[in-house]
N, C-alpha and C positions, 0 to 999 in steps of 0.2 A: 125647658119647654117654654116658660114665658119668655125668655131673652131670645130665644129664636122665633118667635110670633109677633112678639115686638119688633125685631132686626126687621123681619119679613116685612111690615108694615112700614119701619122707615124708608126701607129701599123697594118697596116694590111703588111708591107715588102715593097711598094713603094718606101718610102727612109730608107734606112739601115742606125744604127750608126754611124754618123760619114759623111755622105752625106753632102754635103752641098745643103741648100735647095734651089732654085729659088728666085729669087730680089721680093721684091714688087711689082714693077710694072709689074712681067708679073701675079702672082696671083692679082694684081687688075682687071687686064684686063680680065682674067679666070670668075671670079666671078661674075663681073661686081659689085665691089663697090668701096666706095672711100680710099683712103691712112688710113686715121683716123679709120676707121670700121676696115680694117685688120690690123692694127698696136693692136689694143684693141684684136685680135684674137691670135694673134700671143705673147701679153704678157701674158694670159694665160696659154697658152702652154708654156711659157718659167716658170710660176711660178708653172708648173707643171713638171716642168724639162724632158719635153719632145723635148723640143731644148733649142740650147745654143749659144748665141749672140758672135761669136771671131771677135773681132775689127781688122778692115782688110778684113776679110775672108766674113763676112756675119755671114746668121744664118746655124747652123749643126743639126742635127739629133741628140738626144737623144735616150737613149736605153728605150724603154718604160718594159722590164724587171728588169731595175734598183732597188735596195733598194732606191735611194733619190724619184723614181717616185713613190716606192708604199708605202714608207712616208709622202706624198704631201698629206693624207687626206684620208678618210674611203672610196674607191672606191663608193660606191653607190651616194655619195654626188656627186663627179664630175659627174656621169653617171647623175644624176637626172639633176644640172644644165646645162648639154650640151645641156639636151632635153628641158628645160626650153626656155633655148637660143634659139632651134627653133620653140618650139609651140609664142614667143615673136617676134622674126622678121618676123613671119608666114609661115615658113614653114609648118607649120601643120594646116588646118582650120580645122571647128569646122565638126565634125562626120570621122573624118581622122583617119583610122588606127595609132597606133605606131608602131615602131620596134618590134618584140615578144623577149619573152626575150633569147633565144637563140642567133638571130642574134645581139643584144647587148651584150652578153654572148661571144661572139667569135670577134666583133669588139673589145671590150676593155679587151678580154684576159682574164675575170673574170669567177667565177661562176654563174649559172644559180639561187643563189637564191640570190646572188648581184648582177645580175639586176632585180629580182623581186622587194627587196627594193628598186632598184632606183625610179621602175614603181608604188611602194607600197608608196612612197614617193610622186609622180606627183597626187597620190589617195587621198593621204591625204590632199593635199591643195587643193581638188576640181579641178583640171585641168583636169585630164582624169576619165573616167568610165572601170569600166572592165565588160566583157562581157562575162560571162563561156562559154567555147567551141569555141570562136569568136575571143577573143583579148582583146586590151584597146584601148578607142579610145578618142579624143580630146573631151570636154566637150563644149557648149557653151558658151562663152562671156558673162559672165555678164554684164549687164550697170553700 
């Protein structure tokens, strides 16, 4: 949940290149979780080279247009596991819409049929159903 509301805020223009981003502690207190939870959110994004750690300074904004960002791995992977990330900490219960893939398609700046892979991907491992006409939606919890 946080590394995808973070992502969402690097790339949607919140913080532009080169920002420096806000301390820990006040996105703890945002979120409402602990140091260790966003610290694990935040090196993500950093080995996604979407921010950059300058000793001294804090953390900065990355260009999420970069060649080192769309090096970091075949976009639909990251997309898949961000959503991972939230159907896991529950952001998503079971019969919950997902994102269509449009508005995934314009949060992370990609095409519309890389995020269908990503959602074609959440398909394949049983986590979500798709539903023609309707969407995809979260799958039941297996025991």
């Amino acid at each position: 949940m946080i590394t995808f509301k973070l992502r969402e805020r690097l790339t949607d223009g919140t913080y532009q290149p080169g920002d420096r981003l806000p301390s820990e502690r006040l996105w703890c207190e945002e979120f409402g979780v602990t140091r260790n939870t966003l610290r694990r959110a935040l090196a993500e994004l950093e080995s996604l080279k979407l921010i950059t750690v300058v000793p001294g300074s804090g953390r900065i904004a990355g260009d999420p247009d970069s060649d080192e960002v769309k090096a970091a791995g075949p976009a639909y992977e990251r997309i898949a596991a961000d959503l991972r990330e939230l159907i896991e900490n529950g952001e998503y219960g079971e019969g919950d819409p997902l994102p269509s893939e449009l508005k995934i398609s314009k949060l992370y700046g990609v095409a519309r049929y890389t995020a269908r892979q990503a959602l074609a991907d959440l398909e394949d491992a049983g986590l979500v159903k798709r539903v023609p006409g309707k969407g995809r939606f979260l799958r039941p919890r297996r025991p």
